[in-house]
C-alpha positions in Angstrom: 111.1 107.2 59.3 106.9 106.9 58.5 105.6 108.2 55.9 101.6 109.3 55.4 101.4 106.8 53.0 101.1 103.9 55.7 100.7 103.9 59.3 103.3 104.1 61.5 102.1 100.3 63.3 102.4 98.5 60.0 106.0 100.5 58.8 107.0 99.1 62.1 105.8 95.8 61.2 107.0 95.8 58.0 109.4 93.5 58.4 108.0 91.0 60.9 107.4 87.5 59.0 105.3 86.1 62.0 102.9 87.7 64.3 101.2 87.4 67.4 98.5 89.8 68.4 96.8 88.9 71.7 93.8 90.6 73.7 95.3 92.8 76.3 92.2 92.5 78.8 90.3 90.0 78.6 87.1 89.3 77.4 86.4 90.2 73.4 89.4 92.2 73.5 90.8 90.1 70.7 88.1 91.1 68.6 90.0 94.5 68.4 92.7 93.2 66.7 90.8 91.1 64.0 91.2 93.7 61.5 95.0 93.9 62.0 95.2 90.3 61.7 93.5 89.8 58.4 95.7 93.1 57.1 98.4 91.5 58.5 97.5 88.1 57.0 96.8 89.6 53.1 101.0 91.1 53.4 101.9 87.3 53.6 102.5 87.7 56.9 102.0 84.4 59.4 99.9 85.9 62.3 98.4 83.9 65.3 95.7 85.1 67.4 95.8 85.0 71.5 93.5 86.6 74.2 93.6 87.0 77.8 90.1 84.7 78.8 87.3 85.2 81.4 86.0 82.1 80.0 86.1 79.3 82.4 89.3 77.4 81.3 89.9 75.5 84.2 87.0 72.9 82.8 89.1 72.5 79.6 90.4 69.0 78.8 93.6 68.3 79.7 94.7 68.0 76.0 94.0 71.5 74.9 96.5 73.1 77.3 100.0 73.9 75.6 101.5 74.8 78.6 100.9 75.9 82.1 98.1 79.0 81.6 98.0 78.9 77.9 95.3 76.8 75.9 94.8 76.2 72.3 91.2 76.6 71.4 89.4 75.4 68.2 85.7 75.7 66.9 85.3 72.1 68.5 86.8 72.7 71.8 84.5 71.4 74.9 84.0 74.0 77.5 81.5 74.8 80.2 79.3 77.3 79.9 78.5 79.5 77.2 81.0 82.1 77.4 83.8 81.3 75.5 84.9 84.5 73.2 87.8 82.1 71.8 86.0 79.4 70.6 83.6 81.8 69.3 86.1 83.4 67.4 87.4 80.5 66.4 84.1 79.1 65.0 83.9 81.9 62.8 87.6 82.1 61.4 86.3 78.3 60.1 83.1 79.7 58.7 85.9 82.3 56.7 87.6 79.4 55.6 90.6 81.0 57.9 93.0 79.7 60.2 91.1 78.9 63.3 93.0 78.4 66.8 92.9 81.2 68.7 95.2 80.6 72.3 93.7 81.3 75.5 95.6 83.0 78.2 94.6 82.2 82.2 93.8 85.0 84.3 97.0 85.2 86.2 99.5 87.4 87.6 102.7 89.1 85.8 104.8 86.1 86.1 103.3 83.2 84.4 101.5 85.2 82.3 105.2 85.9 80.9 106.2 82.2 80.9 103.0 81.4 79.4 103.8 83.9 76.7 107.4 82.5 76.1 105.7 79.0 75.7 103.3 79.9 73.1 106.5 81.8 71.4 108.5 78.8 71.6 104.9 76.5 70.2 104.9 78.9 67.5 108.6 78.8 66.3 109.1 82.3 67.0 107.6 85.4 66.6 108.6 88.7 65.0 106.2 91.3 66.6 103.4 91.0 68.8 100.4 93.4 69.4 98.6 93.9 72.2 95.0 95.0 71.2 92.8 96.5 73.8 89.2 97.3 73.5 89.1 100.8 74.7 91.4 102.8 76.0 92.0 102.3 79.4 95.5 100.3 78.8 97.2 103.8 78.3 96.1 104.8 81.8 99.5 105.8 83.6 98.3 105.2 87.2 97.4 108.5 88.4 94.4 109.7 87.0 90.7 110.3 88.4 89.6 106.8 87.4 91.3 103.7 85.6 88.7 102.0 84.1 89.5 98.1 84.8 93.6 97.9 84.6 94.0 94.2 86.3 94.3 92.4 82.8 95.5 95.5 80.7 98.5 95.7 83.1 99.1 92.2 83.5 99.6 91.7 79.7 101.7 95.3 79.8 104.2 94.0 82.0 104.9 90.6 80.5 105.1 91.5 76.9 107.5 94.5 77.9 110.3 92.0 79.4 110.5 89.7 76.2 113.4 91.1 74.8 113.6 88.6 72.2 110.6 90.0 70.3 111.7 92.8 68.1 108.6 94.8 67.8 106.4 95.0 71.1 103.5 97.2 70.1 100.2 98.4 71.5 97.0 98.9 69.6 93.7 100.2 71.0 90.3 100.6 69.6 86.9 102.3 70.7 88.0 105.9 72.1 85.5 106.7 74.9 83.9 103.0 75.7 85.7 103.0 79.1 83.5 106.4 80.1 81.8 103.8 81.7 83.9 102.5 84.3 85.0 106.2 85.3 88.5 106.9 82.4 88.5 110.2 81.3 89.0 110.5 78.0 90.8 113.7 78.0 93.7 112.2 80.2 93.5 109.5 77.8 95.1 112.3 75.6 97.1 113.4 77.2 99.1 110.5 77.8 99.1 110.2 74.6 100.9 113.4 73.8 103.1 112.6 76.5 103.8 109.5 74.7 104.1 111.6 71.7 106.9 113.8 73.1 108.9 110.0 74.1 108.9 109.1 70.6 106.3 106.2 71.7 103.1 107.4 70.4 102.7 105.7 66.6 99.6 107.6 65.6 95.6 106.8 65.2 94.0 105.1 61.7 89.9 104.6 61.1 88.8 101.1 60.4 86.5 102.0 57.4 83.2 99.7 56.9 84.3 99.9 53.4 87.5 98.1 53.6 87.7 94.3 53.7 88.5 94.2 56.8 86.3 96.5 58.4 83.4 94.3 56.5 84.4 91.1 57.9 84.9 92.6 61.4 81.3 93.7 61.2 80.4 90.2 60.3 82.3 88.3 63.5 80.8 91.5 66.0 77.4 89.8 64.8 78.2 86.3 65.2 79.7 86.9 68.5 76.0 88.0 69.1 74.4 86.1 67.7 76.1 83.1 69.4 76.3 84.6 73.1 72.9 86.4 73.6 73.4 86.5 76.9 77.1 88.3 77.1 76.8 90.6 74.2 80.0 92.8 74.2 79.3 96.1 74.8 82.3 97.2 73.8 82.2 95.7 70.5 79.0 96.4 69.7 79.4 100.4 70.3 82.8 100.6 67.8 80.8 98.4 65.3 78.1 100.5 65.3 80.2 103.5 65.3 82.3 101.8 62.7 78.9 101.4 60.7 78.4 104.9 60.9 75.8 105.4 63.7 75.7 108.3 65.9 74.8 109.3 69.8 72.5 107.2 72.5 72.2 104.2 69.5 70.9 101.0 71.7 72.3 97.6 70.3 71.4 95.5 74.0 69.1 95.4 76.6 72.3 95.9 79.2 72.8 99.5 78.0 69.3 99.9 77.8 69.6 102.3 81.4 72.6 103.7 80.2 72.9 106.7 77.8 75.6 106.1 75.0 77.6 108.3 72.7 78.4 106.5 69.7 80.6 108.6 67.6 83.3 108.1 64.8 86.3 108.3 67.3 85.3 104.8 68.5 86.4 103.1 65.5 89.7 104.8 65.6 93.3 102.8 66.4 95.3 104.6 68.7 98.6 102.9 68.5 101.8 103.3 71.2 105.3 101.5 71.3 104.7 98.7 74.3 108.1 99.4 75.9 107.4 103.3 76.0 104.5 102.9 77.3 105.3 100.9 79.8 108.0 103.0 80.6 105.2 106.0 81.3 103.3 104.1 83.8 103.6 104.9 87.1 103.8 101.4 89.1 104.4 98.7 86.6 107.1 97.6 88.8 105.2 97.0 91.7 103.3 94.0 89.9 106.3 92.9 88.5 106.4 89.5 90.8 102.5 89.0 91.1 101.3 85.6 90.6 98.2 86.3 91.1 95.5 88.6 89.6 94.6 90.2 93.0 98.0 90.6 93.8 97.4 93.0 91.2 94.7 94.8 91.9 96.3 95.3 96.1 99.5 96.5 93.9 97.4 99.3 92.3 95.3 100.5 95.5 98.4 100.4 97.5 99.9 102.5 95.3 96.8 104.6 94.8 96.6 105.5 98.5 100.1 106.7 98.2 99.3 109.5 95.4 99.3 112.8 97.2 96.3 113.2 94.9 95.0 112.5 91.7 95.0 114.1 88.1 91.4 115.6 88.0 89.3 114.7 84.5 89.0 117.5 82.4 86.3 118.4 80.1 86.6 119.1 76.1 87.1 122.8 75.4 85.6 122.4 72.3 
């Protein structure tokens, strides 16, 4: 039973002692899931942080990796290029005088992304929960809508948290309603999967991350040192639900990469919009057919093939209000 008082994701982690909560897809994705963490983290609760990497881990040194396709990255770890979100991350969890490993998932298919999962579990001792955290929305596409945003990663983390069985509490957590406009999700589908998720028992409700809270401040605070330290890939994503999280409204330019692009900051970008992981997974229309990828293009042929096989699509659907 929830109760007002506290949202549904942390009654259902009320009981979990430790924590994983991992970037669904890719990129600064962990970043959503920063505030959770340090909630998380002030219950007593022992929480480790993951993320699905575009960085370019295969120049990693051979003693970072904990297993195949998992890496443990610190403020200190070697890398080439500049784009490294984890390490970035991790350099500021030191500057907070917090725990500052974040692991680093390969870009892989459903498979070893699911042993490379179990290895970090097993690294870790165990874990109670974990929570996928996307940045956006699009991970609560269910396949058959007008656009899907960019599903390879979401789905690939989807699929091989759903089959660990031994993890109690599977959970999904999404922040920045209406970023993926961009890459053609309609954000009125997006709710309605959510109601349909509502109707399964699955959905577990929507919460603001407040500027005024602790750990709305300090998110604020890593958005702008991930800035600060990678001028050159500034997340977009982050950058639109801080400022909406700051309170800014409509076409508010923080980059020179949006700079052709109108935005429409707004309050609902700083909302969590929180679903069960199984029942979700359960709503989506070709999970299964990715199942035994290996590979992240196996992937994306799973999807098109599947795509061409829609008799046709759900249209998008404009506000009626």
């Amino acid at each position: 039973m929830y109760s007002l008082h506290e949202p549904a994701l942390f009654t259902r982690l009320r009981d979990a002692r430790r924590v994983l909560v991992a970037g669904a897809g890719g990129g600064f994705d962990v970043y959503a899931g920063l505030p959770l963490a340090l909630a998380l983290r002030a219950e007593g609760k022992e929480v480790h942080l993951a993320n699905l990497s575009f960085a370019d881990l295969h120049g990693l040194d051979l003693g970072v990796w904990l297993d195949h396709n998992v890496a443990v990255i610190g403020p200190d770890t070697v890398a080439r290029g500049d784009y490294f979100p984890e390490r970035t991350l991790a350099r500021w969890l030191e500057g907070q005088g917090l725990p500052s490993t974040v692991h680093a998932f390969d870009r892989t298919g459903v498979q070893p992304l699911r042993a490379a999962y179990r290895a970090l579990i097993a690294h870790l001792g165990g874990v109670d929960a974990i929570v996928l955290v996307d940045g956006g929305t699009d991970i609560l596409m269910r396949g058959d809508e007008s656009g899907l945003g960019t599903p390879e990663e979401d789905m690939a983390s989807l699929a091989a948290v759903r089959a660990l069985d031994e993890v109690p509490q599977r959970l999904v957590a999404c922040l920045g309603f209406g970023v993926d406009a961009y890459h053609g999700v309609n954000h009125a589908l997006v709710l309605e999967n959510l109601a349909a998720l509502e109707r399964d028992g699955a959905y577990l409700g929507a919460f603001s991350l407040s500027p005024a809270s602790r750990e709305g401040a300090l998110y604020l605070d890593a958005v702008a040192h991930a800035q600060a330290s990678t001028p050159e890939y500034p997340s977009i994503v982050h950058g639109s639900i801080a400022a909406a999280t700051r309170g800014d409204f409509g076409d508010v330019q923080f980059t020179d990469r949006t700079k052709r692009s109108e935005l429409f900051i707004n309050p609902l970008m700083s909302l969590y919009f929180c679903v069960d992981a199984v029942g979700l997974a359960r709503r989506n229309l070709y999970l299964d057919r990715i199942e035994d990828t290996h590979l992240t293009r196996q992937i994306s042929s799973a999807i098109e093939q599947f795509r061409d096989t829609l008799p046709r699509q759900r249209p998008p659907r404009t506000y009626p209000h």
